[in-house]
C-alpha positions in Angstrom: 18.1 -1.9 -3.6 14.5 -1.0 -4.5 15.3 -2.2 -8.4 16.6 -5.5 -6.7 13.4 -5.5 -4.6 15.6 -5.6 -1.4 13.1 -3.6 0.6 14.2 -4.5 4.1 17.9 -3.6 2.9 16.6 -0.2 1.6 14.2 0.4 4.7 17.2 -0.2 6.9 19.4 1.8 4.6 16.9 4.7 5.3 16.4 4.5 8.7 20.1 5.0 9.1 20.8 8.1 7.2 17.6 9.6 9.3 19.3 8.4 12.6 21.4 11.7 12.4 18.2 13.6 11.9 19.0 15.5 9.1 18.1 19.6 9.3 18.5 20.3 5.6 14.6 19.8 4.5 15.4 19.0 1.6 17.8 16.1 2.6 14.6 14.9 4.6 12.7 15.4 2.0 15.0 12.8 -0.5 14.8 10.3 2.0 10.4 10.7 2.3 10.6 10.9 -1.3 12.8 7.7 -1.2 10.0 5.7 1.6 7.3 6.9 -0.8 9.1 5.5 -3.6 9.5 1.8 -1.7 5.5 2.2 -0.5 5.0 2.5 -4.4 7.2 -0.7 -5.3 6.5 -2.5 -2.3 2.7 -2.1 -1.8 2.8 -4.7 1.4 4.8 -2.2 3.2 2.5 0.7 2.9 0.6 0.2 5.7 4.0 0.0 7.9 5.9 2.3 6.9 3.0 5.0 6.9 3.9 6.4 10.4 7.6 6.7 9.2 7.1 8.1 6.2 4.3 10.9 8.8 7.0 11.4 10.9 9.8 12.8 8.3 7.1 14.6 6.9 6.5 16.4 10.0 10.5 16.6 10.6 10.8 18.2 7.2 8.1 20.8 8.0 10.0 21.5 11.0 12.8 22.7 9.7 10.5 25.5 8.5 11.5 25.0 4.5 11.6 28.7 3.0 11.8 28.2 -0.6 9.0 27.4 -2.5 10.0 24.4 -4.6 10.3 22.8 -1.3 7.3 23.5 0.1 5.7 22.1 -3.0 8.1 19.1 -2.6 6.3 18.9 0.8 2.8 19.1 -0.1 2.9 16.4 -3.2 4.2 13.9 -0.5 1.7 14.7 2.2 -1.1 14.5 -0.4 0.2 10.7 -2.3 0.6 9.9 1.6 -3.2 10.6 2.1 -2.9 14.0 4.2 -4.7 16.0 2.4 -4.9 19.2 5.1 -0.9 18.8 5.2 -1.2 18.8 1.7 -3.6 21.6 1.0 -1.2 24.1 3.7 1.6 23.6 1.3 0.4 24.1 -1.5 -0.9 27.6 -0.1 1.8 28.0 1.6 4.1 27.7 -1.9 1.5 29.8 -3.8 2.3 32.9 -1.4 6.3 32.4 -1.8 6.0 31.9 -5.5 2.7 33.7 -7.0 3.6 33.2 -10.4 4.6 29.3 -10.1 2.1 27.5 -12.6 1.1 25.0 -9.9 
């Protein structure tokens, strides 16, 4: 849908699948990484689709992710969403889980 530039089609399609609230992080995560995606393509929708694209941020860090990749997952899209203090907690907080991790 986003190559066809069908945005409301894929913003709908999106808002489905996170009806059912996923609890797998990293299911939330595809579907932030998904919005983030659209805001990218569809630069007229980033202003209204930034408290969506908050709100599964927030749902994902609820789910208390565990495993580092995740966690980094996390903190790229909370810092290309412009929340840098989200951002900066996740990085940290993947540094501690995975020391050795080059980023």
């Amino acid at each position: 849908m986003l190559e066809q530039e069908q945005t409301a089609e894929a913003l709908s399609t999106l808002d489905a699948g996170m009806a059912r609230e996923p609890s797998d992080p990293g299911m939330i995560l595809q579907f932030a990484e998904t919005l983030q995606l659209l805001r990218t393509k569809a630069p007229a929708q980033a202003q209204s689709t930034q408290a969506r694209l908050n709100r599964w941020l927030d749902l994902a860090a609820s789910r208390n992710p565990a495993d580092a990749a995740l966690l980094l997952r996390l903190a790229e899209l909370n810092k290309s969403a412009g929340r840098a203090g989200e951002a900066e907690r996740f990085f940290k907080e993947s540094k501690a889980r995975a020391p050795h991790n080059p980023f």
